[in-house]
PDB file as gemmi writes it, atoms N, CA and C in Angstrom:
CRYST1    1.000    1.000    1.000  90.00  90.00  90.00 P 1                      
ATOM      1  N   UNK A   1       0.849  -1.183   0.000  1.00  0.00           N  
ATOM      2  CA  UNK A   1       0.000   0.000   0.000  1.00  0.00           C  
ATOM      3  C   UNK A   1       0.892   1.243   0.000  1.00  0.00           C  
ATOM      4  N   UNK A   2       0.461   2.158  -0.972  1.00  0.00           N  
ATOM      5  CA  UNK A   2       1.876   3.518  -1.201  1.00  0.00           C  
ATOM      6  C   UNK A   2       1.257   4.427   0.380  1.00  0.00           C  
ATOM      7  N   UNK A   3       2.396   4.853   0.384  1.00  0.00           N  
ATOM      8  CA  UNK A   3       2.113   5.646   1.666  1.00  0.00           C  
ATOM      9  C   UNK A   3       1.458   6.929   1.551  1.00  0.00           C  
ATOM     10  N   UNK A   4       0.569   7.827   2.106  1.00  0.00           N  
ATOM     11  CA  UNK A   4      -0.046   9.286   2.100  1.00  0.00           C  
ATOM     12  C   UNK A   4       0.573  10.370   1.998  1.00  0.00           C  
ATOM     13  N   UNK A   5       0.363  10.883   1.288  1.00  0.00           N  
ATOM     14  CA  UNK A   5       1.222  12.045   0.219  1.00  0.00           C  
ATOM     15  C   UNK A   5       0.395  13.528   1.037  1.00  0.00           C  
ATOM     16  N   UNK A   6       1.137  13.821   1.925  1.00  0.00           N  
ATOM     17  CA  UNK A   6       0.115  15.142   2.564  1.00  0.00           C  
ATOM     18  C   UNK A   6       0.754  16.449   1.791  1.00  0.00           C  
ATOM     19  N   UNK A   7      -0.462  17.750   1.895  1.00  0.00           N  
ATOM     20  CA  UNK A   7      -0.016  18.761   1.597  1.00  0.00           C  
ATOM     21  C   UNK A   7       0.412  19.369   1.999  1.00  0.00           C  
ATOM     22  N   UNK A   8       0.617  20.573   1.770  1.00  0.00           N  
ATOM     23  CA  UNK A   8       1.313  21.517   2.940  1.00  0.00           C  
ATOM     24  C   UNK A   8      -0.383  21.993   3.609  1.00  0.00           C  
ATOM     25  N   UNK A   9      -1.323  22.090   3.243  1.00  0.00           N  
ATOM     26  CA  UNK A   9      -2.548  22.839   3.788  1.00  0.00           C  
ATOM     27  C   UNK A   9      -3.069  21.432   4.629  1.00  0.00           C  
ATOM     28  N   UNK A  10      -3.179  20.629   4.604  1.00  0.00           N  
ATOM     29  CA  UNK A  10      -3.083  19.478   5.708  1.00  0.00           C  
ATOM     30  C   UNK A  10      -1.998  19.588   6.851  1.00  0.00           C  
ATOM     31  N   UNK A  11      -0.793  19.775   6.042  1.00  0.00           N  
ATOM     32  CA  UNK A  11       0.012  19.703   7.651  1.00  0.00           C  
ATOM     33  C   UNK A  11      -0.323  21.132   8.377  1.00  0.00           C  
ATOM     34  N   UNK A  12      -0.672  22.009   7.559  1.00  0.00           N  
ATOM     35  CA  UNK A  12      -1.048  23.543   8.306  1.00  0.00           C  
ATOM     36  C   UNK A  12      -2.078  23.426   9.074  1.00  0.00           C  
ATOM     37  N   UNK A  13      -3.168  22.392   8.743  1.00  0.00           N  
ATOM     38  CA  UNK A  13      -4.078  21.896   9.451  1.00  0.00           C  
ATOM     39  C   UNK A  13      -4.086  21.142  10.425  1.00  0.00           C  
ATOM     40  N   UNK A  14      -3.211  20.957  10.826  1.00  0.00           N  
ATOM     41  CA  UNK A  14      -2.869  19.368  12.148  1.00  0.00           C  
ATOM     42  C   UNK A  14      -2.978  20.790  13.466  1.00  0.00           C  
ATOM     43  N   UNK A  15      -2.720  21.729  13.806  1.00  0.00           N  
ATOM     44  CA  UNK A  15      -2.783  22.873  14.413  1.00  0.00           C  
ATOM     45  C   UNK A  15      -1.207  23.052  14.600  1.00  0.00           C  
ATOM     46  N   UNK A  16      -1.119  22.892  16.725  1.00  0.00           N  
ATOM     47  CA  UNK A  16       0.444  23.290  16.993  1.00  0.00           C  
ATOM     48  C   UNK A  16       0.993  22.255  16.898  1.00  0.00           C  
ATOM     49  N   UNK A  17       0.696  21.455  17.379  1.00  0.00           N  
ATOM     50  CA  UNK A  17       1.438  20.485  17.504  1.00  0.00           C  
ATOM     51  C   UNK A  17       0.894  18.921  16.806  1.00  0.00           C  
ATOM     52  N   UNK A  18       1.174  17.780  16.917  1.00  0.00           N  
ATOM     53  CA  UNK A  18       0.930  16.390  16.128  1.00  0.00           C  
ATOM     54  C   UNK A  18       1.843  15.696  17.128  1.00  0.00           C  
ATOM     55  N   UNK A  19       1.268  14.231  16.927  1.00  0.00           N  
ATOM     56  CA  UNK A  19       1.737  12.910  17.467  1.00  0.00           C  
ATOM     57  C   UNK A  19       2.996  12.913  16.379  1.00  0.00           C  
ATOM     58  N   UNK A  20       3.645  11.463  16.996  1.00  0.00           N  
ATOM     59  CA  UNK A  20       4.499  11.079  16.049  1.00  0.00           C  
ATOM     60  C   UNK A  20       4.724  10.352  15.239  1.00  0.00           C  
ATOM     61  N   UNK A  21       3.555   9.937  14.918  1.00  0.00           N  
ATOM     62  CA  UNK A  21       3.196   8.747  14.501  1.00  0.00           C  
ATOM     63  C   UNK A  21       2.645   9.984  12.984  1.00  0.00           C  
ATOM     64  N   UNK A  22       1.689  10.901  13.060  1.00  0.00           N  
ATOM     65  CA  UNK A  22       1.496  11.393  12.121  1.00  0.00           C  
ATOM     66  C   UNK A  22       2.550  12.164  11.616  1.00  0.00           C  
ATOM     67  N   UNK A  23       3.688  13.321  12.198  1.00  0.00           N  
ATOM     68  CA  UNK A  23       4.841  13.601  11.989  1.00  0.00           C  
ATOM     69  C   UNK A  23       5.516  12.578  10.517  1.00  0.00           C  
ATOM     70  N   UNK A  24       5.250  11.531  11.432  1.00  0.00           N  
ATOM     71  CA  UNK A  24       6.256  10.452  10.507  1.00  0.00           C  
ATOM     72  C   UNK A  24       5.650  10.261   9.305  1.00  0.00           C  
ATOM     73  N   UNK A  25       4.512  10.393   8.854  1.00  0.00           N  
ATOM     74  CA  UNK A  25       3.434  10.125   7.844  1.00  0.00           C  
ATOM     75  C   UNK A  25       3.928  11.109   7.118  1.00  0.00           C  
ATOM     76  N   UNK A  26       3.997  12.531   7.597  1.00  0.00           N  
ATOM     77  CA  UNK A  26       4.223  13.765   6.631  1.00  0.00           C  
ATOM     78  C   UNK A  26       5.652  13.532   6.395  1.00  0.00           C  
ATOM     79  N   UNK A  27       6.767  13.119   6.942  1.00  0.00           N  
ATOM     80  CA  UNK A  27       8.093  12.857   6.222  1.00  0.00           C  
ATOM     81  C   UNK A  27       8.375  11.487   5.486  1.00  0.00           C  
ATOM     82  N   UNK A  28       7.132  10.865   5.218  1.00  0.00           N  
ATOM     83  CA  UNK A  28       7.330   9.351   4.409  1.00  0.00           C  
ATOM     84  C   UNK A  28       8.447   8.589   5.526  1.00  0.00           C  
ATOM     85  N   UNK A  29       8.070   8.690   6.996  1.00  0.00           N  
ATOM     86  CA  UNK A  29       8.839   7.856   7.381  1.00  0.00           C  
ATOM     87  C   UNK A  29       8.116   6.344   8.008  1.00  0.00           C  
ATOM     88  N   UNK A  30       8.364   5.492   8.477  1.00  0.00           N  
ATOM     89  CA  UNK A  30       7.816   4.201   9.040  1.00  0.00           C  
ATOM     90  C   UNK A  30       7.509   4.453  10.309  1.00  0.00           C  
ATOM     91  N   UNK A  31       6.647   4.067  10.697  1.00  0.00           N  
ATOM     92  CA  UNK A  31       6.391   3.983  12.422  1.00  0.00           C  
ATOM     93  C   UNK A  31       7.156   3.762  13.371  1.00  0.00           C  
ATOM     94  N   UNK A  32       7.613   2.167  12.881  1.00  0.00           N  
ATOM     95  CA  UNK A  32       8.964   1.800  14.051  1.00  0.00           C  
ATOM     96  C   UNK A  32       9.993   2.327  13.505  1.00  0.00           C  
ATOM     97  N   UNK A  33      10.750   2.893  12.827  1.00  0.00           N  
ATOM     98  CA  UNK A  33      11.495   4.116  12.634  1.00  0.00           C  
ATOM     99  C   UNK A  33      12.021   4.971  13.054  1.00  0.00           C  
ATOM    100  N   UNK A  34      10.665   5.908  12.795  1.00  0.00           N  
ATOM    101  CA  UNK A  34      10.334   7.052  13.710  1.00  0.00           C  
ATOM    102  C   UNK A  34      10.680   7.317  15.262  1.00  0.00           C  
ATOM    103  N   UNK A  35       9.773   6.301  15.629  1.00  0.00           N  
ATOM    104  CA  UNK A  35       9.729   6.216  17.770  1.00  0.00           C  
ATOM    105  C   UNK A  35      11.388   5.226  17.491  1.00  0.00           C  
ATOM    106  N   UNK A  36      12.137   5.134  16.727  1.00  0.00           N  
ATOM    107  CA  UNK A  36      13.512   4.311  16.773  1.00  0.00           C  
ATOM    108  C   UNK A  36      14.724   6.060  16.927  1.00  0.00           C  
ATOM    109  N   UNK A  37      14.265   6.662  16.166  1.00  0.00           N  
ATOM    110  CA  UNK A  37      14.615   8.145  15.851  1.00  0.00           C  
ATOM    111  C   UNK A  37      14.780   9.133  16.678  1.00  0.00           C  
ATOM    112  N   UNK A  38      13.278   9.122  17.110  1.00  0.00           N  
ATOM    113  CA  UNK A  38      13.026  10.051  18.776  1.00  0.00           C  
ATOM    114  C   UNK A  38      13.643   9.681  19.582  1.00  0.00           C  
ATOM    115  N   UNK A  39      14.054   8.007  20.157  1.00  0.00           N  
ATOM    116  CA  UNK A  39      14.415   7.320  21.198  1.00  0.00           C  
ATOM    117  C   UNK A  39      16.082   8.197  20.919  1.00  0.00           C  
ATOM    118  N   UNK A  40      16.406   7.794  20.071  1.00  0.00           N  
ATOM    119  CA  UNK A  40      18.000   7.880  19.348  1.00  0.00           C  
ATOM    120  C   UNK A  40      18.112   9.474  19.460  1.00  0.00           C  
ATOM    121  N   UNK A  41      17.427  10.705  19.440  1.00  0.00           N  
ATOM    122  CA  UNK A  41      17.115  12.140  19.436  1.00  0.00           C  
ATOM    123  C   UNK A  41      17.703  12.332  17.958  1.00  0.00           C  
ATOM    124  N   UNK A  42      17.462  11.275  16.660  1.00  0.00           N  
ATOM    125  CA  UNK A  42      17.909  11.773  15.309  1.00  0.00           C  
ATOM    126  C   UNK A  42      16.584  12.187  14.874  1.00  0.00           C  
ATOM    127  N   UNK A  43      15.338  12.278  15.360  1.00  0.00           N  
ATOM    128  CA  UNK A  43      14.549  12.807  14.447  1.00  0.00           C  
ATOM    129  C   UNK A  43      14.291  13.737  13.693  1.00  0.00           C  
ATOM    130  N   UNK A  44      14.477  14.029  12.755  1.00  0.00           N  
ATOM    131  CA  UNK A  44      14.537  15.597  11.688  1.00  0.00           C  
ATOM    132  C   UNK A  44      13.728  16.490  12.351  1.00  0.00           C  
ATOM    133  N   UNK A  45      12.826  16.802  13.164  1.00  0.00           N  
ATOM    134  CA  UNK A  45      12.553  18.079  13.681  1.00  0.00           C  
ATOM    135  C   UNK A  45      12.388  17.437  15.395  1.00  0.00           C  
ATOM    136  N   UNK A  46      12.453  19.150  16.280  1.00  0.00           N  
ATOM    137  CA  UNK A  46      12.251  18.860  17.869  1.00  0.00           C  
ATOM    138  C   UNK A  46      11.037  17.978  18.143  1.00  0.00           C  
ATOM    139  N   UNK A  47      10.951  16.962  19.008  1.00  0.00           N  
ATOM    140  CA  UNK A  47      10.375  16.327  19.767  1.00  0.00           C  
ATOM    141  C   UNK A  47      10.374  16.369  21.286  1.00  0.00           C  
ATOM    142  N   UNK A  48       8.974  17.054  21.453  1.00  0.00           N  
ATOM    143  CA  UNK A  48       8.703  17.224  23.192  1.00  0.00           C  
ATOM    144  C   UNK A  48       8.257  15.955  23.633  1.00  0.00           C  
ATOM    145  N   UNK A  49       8.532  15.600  24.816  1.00  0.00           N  
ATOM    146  CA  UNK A  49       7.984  14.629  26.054  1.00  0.00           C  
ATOM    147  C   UNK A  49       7.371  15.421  26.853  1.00  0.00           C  
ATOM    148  N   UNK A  50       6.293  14.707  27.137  1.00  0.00           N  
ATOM    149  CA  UNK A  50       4.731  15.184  27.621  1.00  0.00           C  
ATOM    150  C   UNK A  50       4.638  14.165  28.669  1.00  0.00           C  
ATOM    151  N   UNK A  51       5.146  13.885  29.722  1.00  0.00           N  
ATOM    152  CA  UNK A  51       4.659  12.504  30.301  1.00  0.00           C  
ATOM    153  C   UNK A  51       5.269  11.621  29.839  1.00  0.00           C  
ATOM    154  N   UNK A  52       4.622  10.276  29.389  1.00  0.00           N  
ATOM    155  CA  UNK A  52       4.542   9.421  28.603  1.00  0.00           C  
ATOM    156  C   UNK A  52       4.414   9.703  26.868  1.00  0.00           C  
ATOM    157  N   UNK A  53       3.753  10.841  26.978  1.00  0.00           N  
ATOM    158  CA  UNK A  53       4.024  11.058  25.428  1.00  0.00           C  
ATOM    159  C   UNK A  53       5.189  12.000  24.475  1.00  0.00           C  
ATOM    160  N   UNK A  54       4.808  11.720  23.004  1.00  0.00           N  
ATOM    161  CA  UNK A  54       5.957  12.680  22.766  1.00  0.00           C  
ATOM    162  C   UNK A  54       4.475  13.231  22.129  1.00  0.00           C  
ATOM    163  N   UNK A  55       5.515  14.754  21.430  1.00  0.00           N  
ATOM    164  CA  UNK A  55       4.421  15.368  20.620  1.00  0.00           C  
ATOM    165  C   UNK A  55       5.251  16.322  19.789  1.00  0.00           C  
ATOM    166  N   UNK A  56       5.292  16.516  18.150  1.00  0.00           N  
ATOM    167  CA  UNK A  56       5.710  16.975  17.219  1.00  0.00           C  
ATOM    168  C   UNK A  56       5.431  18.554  16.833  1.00  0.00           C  
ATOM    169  N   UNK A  57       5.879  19.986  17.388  1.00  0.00           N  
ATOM    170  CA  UNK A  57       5.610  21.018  16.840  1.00  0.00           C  
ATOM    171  C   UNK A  57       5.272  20.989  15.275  1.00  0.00           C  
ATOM    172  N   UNK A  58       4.338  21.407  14.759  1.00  0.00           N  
ATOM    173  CA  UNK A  58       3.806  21.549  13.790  1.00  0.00           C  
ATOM    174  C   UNK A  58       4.978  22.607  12.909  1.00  0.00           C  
ATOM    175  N   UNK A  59       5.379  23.513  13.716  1.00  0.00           N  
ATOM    176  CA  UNK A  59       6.340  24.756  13.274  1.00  0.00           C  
ATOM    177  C   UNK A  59       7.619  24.130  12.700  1.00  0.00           C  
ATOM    178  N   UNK A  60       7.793  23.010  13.451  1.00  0.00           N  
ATOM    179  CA  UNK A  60       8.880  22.340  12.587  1.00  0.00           C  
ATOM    180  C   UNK A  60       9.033  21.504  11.648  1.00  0.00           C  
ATOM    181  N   UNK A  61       7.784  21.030  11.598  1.00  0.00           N  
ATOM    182  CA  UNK A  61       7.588  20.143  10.335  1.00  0.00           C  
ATOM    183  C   UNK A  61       7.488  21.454   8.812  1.00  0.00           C  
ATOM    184  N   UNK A  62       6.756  22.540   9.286  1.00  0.00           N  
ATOM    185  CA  UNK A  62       6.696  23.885   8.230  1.00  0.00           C  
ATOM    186  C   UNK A  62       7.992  24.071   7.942  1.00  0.00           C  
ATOM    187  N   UNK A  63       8.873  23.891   8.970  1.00  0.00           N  
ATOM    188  CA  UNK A  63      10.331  24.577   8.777  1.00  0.00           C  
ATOM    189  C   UNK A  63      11.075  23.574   7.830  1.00  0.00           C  
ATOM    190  N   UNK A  64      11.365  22.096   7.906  1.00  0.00           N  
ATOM    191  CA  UNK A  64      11.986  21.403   7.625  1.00  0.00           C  
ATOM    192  C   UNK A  64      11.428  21.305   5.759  1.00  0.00           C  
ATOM    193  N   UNK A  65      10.017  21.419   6.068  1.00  0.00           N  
ATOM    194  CA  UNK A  65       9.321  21.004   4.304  1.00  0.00           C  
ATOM    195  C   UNK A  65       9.773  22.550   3.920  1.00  0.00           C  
ATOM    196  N   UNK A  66      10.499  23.667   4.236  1.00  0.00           N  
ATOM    197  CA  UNK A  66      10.588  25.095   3.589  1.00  0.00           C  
ATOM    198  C   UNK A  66       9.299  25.730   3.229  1.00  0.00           C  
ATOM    199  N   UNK A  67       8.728  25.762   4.527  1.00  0.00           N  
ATOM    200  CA  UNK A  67       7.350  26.391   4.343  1.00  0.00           C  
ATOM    201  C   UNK A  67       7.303  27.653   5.118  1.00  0.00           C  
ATOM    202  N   UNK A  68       7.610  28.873   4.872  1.00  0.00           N  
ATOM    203  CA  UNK A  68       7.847  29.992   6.027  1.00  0.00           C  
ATOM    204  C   UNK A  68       6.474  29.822   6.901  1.00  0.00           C  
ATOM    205  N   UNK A  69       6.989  30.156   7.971  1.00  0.00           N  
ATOM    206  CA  UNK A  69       6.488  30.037   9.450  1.00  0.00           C  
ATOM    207  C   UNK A  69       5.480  31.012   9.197  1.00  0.00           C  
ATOM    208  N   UNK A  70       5.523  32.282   8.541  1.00  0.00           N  
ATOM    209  CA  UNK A  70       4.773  33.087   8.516  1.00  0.00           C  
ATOM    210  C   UNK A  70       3.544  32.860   7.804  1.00  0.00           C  
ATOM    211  N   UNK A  71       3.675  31.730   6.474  1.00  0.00           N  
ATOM    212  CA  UNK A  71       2.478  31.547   5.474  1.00  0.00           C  
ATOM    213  C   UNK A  71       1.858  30.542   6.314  1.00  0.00           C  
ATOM    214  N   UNK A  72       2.113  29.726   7.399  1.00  0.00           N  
ATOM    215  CA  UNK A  72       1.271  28.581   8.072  1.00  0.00           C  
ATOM    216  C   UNK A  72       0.347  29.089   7.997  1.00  0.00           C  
ATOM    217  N   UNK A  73       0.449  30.368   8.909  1.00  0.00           N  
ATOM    218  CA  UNK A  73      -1.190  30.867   9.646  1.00  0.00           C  
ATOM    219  C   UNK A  73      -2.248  31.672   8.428  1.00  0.00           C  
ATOM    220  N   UNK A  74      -1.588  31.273   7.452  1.00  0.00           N  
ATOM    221  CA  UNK A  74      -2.607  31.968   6.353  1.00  0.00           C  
ATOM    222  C   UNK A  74      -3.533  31.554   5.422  1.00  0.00           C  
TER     223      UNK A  74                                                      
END                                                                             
């Protein structure tokens, strides 16, 4: 099954922040991967710990795809 091809007006849509599990969706990465990545702190953008959870700034996924920070909110 090909993996989900998001836009930039979808990821502008996730709000501030996203899981990492969807994060990983918007960089075509794998699940166990990903939480392999975070564990390792190589993941291509910051990852907060929340508790038990992590959670993906949205601002950095804009930053990394070269989406100015400023056109998100528009």
């Amino acid at each position: 099954m090909p993996k989900r091809v998001w836009t930039i007006d979808e990821v502008r849509r996730l709000g501030l922040a996203t899981d990492v599990e969807t994060a990983a969706s918007v960089l075509r990465i794998g699940r166990t991967r990903a939480y392999g990545m975070v564990k390792k702190g190589t993941f291509p953008v910051n990852v907060l710990r929340i508790g038990k959870s992590y959670v993906v700034p949205v601002e950095g996924l804009l930053t990394l795809l070269d989406v100015a920070v400023s056109e998100a909110g528009e």
